[in-house]
DRENPA-3360 file (N, C-alpha, C; in nm, 2 decimals, always signed):
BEGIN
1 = XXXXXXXX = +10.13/+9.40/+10.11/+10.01/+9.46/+10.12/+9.96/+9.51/+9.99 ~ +9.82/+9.49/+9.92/+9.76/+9.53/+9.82/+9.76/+9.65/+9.83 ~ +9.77/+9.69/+9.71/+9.76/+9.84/+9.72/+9.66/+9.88/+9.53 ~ +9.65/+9.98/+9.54/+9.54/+10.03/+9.38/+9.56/+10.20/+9.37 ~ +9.54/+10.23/+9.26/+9.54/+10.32/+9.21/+9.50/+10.38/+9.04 ~ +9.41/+10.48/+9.08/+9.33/+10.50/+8.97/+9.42/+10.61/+8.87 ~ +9.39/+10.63/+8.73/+9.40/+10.70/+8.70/+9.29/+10.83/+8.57 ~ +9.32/+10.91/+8.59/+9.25/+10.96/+8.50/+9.31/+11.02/+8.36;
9 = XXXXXXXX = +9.27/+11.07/+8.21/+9.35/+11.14/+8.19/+9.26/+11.19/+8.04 ~ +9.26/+11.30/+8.02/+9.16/+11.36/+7.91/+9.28/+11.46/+7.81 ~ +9.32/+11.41/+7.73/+9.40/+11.50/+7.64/+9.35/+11.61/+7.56 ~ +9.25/+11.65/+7.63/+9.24/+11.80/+7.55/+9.25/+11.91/+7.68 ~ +9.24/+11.86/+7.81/+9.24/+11.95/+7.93/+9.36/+11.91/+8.01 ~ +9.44/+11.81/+8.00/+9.53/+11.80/+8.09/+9.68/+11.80/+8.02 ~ +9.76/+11.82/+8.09/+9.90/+11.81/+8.07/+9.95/+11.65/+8.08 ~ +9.91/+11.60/+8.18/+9.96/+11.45/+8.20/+9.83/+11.36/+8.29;
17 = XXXXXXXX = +9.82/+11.29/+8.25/+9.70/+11.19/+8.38/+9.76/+11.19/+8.52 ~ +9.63/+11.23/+8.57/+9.64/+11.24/+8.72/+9.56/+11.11/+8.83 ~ +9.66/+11.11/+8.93/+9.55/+11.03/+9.03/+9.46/+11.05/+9.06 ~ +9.33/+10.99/+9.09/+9.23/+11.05/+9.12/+9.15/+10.93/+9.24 ~ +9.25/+10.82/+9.29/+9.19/+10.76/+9.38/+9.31/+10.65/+9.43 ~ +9.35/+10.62/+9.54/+9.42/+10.55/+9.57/+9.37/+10.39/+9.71 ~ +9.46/+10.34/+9.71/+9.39/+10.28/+9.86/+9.48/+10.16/+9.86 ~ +9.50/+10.13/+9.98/+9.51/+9.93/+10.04/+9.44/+9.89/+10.08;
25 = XXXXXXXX = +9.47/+9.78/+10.08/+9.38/+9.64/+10.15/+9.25/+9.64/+10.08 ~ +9.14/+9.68/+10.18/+9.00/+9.63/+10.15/+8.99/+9.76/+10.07 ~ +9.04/+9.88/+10.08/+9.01/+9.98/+9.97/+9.03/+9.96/+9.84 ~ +9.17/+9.91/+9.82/+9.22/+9.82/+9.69/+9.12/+9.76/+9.62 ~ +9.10/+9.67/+9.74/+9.00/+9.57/+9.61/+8.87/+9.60/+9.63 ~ +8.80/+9.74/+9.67/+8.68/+9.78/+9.60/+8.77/+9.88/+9.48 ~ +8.80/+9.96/+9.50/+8.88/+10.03/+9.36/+8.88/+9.91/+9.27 ~ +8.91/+9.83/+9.25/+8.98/+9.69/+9.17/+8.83/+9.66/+9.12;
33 = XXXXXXXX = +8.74/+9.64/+9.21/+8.62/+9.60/+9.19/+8.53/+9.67/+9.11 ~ +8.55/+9.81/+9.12/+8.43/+9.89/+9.08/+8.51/+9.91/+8.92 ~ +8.60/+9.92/+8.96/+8.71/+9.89/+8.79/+8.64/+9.80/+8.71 ~ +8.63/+9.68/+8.77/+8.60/+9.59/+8.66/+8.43/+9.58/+8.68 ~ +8.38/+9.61/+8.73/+8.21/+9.61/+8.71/+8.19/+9.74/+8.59 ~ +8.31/+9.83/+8.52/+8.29/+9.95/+8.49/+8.36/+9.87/+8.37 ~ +8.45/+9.79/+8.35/+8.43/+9.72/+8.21/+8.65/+9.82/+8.19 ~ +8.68/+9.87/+8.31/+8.76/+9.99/+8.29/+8.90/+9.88/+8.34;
41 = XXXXXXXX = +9.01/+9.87/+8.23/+9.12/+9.78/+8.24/+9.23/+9.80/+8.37 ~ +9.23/+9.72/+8.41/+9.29/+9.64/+8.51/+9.46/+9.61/+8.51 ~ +9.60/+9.72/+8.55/+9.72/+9.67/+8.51/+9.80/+9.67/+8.62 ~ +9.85/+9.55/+8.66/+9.91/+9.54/+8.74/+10.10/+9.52/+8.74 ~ +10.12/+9.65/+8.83/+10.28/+9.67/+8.81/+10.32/+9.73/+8.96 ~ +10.37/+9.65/+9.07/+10.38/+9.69/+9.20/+10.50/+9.83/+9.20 ~ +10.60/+9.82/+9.12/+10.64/+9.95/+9.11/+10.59/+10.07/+9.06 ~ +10.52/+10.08/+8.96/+10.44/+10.14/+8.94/+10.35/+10.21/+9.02;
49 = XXXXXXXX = +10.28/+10.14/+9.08/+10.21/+10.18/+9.15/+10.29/+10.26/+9.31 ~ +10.40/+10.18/+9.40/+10.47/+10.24/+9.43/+10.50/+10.39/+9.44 ~ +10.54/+10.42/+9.29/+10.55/+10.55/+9.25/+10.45/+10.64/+9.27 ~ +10.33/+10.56/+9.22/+10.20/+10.67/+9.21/+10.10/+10.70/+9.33 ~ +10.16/+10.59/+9.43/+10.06/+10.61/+9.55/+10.12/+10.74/+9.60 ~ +10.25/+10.77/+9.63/+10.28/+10.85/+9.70/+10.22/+11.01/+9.66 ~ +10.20/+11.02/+9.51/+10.09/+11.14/+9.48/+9.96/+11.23/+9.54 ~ +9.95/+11.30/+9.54/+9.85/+11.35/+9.62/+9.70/+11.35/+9.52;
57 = XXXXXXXX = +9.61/+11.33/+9.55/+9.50/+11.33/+9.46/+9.48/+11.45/+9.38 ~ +9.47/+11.39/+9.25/+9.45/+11.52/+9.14/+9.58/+11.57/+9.08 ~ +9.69/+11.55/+9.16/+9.83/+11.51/+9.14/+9.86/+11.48/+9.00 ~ +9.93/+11.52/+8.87/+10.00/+11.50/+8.77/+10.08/+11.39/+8.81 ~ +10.08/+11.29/+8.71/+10.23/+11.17/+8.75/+10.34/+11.24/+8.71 ~ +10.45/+11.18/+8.75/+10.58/+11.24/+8.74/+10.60/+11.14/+8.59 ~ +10.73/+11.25/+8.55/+10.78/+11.23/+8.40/+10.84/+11.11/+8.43 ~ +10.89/+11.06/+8.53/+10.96/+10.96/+8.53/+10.89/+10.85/+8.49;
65 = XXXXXXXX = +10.76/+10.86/+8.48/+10.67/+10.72/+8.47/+10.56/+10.74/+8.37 ~ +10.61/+10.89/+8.25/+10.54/+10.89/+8.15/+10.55/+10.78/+8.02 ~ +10.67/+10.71/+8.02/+10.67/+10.63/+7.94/+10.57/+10.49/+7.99 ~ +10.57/+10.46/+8.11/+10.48/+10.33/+8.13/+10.36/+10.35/+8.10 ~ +10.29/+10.47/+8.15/+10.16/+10.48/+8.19/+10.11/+10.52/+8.02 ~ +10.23/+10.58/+7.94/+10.17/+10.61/+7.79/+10.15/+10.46/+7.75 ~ +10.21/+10.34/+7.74/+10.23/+10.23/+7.73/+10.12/+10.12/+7.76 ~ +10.06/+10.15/+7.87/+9.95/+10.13/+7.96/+9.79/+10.19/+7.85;
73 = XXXXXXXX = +9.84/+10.34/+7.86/+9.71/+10.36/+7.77/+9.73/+10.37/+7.63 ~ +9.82/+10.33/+7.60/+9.82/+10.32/+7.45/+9.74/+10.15/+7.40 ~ +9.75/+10.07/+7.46/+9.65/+9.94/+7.49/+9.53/+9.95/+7.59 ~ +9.54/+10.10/+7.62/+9.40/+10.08/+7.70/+9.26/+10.10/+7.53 ~ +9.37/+10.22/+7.46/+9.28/+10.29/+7.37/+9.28/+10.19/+7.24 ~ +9.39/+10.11/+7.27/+9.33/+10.01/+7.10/+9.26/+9.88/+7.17 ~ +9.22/+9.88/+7.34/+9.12/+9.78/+7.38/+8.96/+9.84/+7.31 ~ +8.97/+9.96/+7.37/+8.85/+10.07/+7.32/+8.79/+10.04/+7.17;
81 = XXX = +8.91/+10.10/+7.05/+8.84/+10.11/+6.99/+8.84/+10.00/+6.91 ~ +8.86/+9.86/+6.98/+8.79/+9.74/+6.91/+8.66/+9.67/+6.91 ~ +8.59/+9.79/+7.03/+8.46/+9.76/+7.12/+8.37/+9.86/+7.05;
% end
């Protein structure tokens, strides 16, 4: 089953990025959708996400998955500022 999940994360107000939208199936791939009509990168890791669906929205990710998701946006932000 597809599944999606968004994240957010502003380092001057937050402690860690939080969820801020989840979904399966047909919800997935509008989340997926509106992602990429928004130009907003696209990573796919079924464990990961796993982990992060079970969060409640607005939810902090757990430490255990600060190393990926830092990893994740550490190529989200040298996609950024090549543009």
């Amino acid at each position: 089953m597809k599944k999606a999940v968004a994240l957010k994360y502003n380092a001057e107000v937050d402690n860690a990025p939080k969820l801020i939208t989840k979904g399966e199936r047909e919800i997935a791939e509008k989340i997926i959708k509106v992602a990429k009509e928004h130009g907003i990168p696209i990573f796919e890791d079924p464990y990961l996400v796993s982990i992060l669906y079970k969060l409640d929205f607005y939810e902090e990710i757990p430490e255990e998955v600060y190393e990926a998701v830092a990893a994740i946006l550490a190529t989200v932000y040298k996609a950024v500022r090549k543009t």
